[in-house]
C-alpha positions, 0 to 999 in steps of 0.5 A, a space after each residue: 559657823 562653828 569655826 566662828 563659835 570655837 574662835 570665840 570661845 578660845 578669844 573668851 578663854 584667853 581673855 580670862 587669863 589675861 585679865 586674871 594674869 595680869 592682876 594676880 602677877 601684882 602680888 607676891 606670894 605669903 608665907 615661907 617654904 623651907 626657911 624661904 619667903 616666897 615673896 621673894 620668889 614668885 606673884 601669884 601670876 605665874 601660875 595662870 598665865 601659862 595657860 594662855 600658851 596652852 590656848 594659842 597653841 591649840 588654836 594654832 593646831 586646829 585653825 593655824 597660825 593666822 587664827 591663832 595670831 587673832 586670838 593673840 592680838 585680842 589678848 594684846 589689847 585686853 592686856 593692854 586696856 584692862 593693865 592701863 585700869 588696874 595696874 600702872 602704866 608700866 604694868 601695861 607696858 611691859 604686859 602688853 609687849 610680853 604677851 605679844 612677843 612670846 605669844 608670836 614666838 609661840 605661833 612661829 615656833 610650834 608651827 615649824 614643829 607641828 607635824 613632828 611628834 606631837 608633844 615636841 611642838 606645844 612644849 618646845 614653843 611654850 618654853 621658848 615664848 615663856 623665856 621671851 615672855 618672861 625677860 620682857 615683862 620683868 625686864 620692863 617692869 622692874 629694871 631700872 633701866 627702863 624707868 622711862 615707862 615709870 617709876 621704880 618698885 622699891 620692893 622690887 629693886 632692893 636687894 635680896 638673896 637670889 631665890 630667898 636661899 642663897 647667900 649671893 643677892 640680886 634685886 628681888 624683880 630677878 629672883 621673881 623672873 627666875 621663879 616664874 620662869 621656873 614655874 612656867 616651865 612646869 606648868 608648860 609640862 602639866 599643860 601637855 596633860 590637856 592638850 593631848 587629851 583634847 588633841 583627837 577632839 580639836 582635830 586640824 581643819 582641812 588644809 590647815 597643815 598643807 598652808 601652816 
């Protein structure tokens, strides 16, 4: 009964940050750092949607990889259906193949390293998802190679400098997937911060790390 109530509070969890994700990452961010404009560089999505490789994996520490593939494919379908109604069906495309992808990457990834040192396995997964995730869902929602799931962004696909600082430019989609990826990498580091702290809490269910 309690594994129930926790599974769902993590279904929960990871539902708000899809949601919240996948509207956030639809707008670039305002405003200059330094001489930069940061719409060239980063939606405000990439600062949310790290927090789902936090929830997966500390699904997988505590219930294994077959609950925390459940969590992950609630959150499949609701970045899916809930894509499909606020965003385009491109979007939807790309943010339902990006979570999948670098949210089983995750799983299979942190649960080769689990009974290792326990930083290696929620960080290394999370970087690794992250570089999946992130070439996907750009990759398939601004490249024009894959116009075939929609039309093109014109913002997105004009040429810009590469990060809003150098000379060499790029259409700007890329210089969003390398601020984001960026951003994703450091938030991956914060997150270490709360899992350790809620490790001795959200302690592994019996037999867990024997069939893991």
């Amino acid at each position: 009964m309690l594994a129930n109530r926790v599974t769902l509070i993590y279904v929960l969890l990871m539902t708000a940050v899809v949601v919240a994700s996948n509207v956030l990452v639809q707008y670039p961010l305002s405003g200059e750092l330094f001489g930069i404009a940061l719409g060239d560089l980063l939606t405000y999505g990439a600062f949310t949607y790290p927090v789902a490789f936090l929830i997966t994996d500390l699904t997988n520490r505590q219930f294994g990889p077959r609950v925390a593939r459940r969590v992950v494919a609630v959150g499949f379908l609701v970045a899916v259906l809930f894509s499909i109604g606020v965003s385009t069906p491109r979007i939807a495309i790309a943010s339902g193949s990006a979570f999948l992808a670098g949210q089983l990457l995750d799983i299979s990834v942190f649960n080769r390293l689990r009974r290792q040192t326990w930083w290696r396995a929620p960080l290394i997964a999370s970087l690794i998802g992250s570089v999946l995730d992130t070439a996907i869902f750009f990759s398939f929602s601004f490249a024009p190679a894959f116009s075939i799931f929609g039309p093109n962004d014109a913002f997105a696909i004009e040429w810009a400098p590469v990060l809003g600082v150098f000379t060499t430019e790029m259409p700007r989609w890329i210089s969003w997937a390398m601020g984001d990826l960026s951003v994703k990498v450091l938030v991956g580091l914060v997150m270490l911060l709360p899992y350790g702290a809620l490790m001795s809490r959200l302690m592994p269910m019996p037999g867990v790390e024997k069939t893991a």
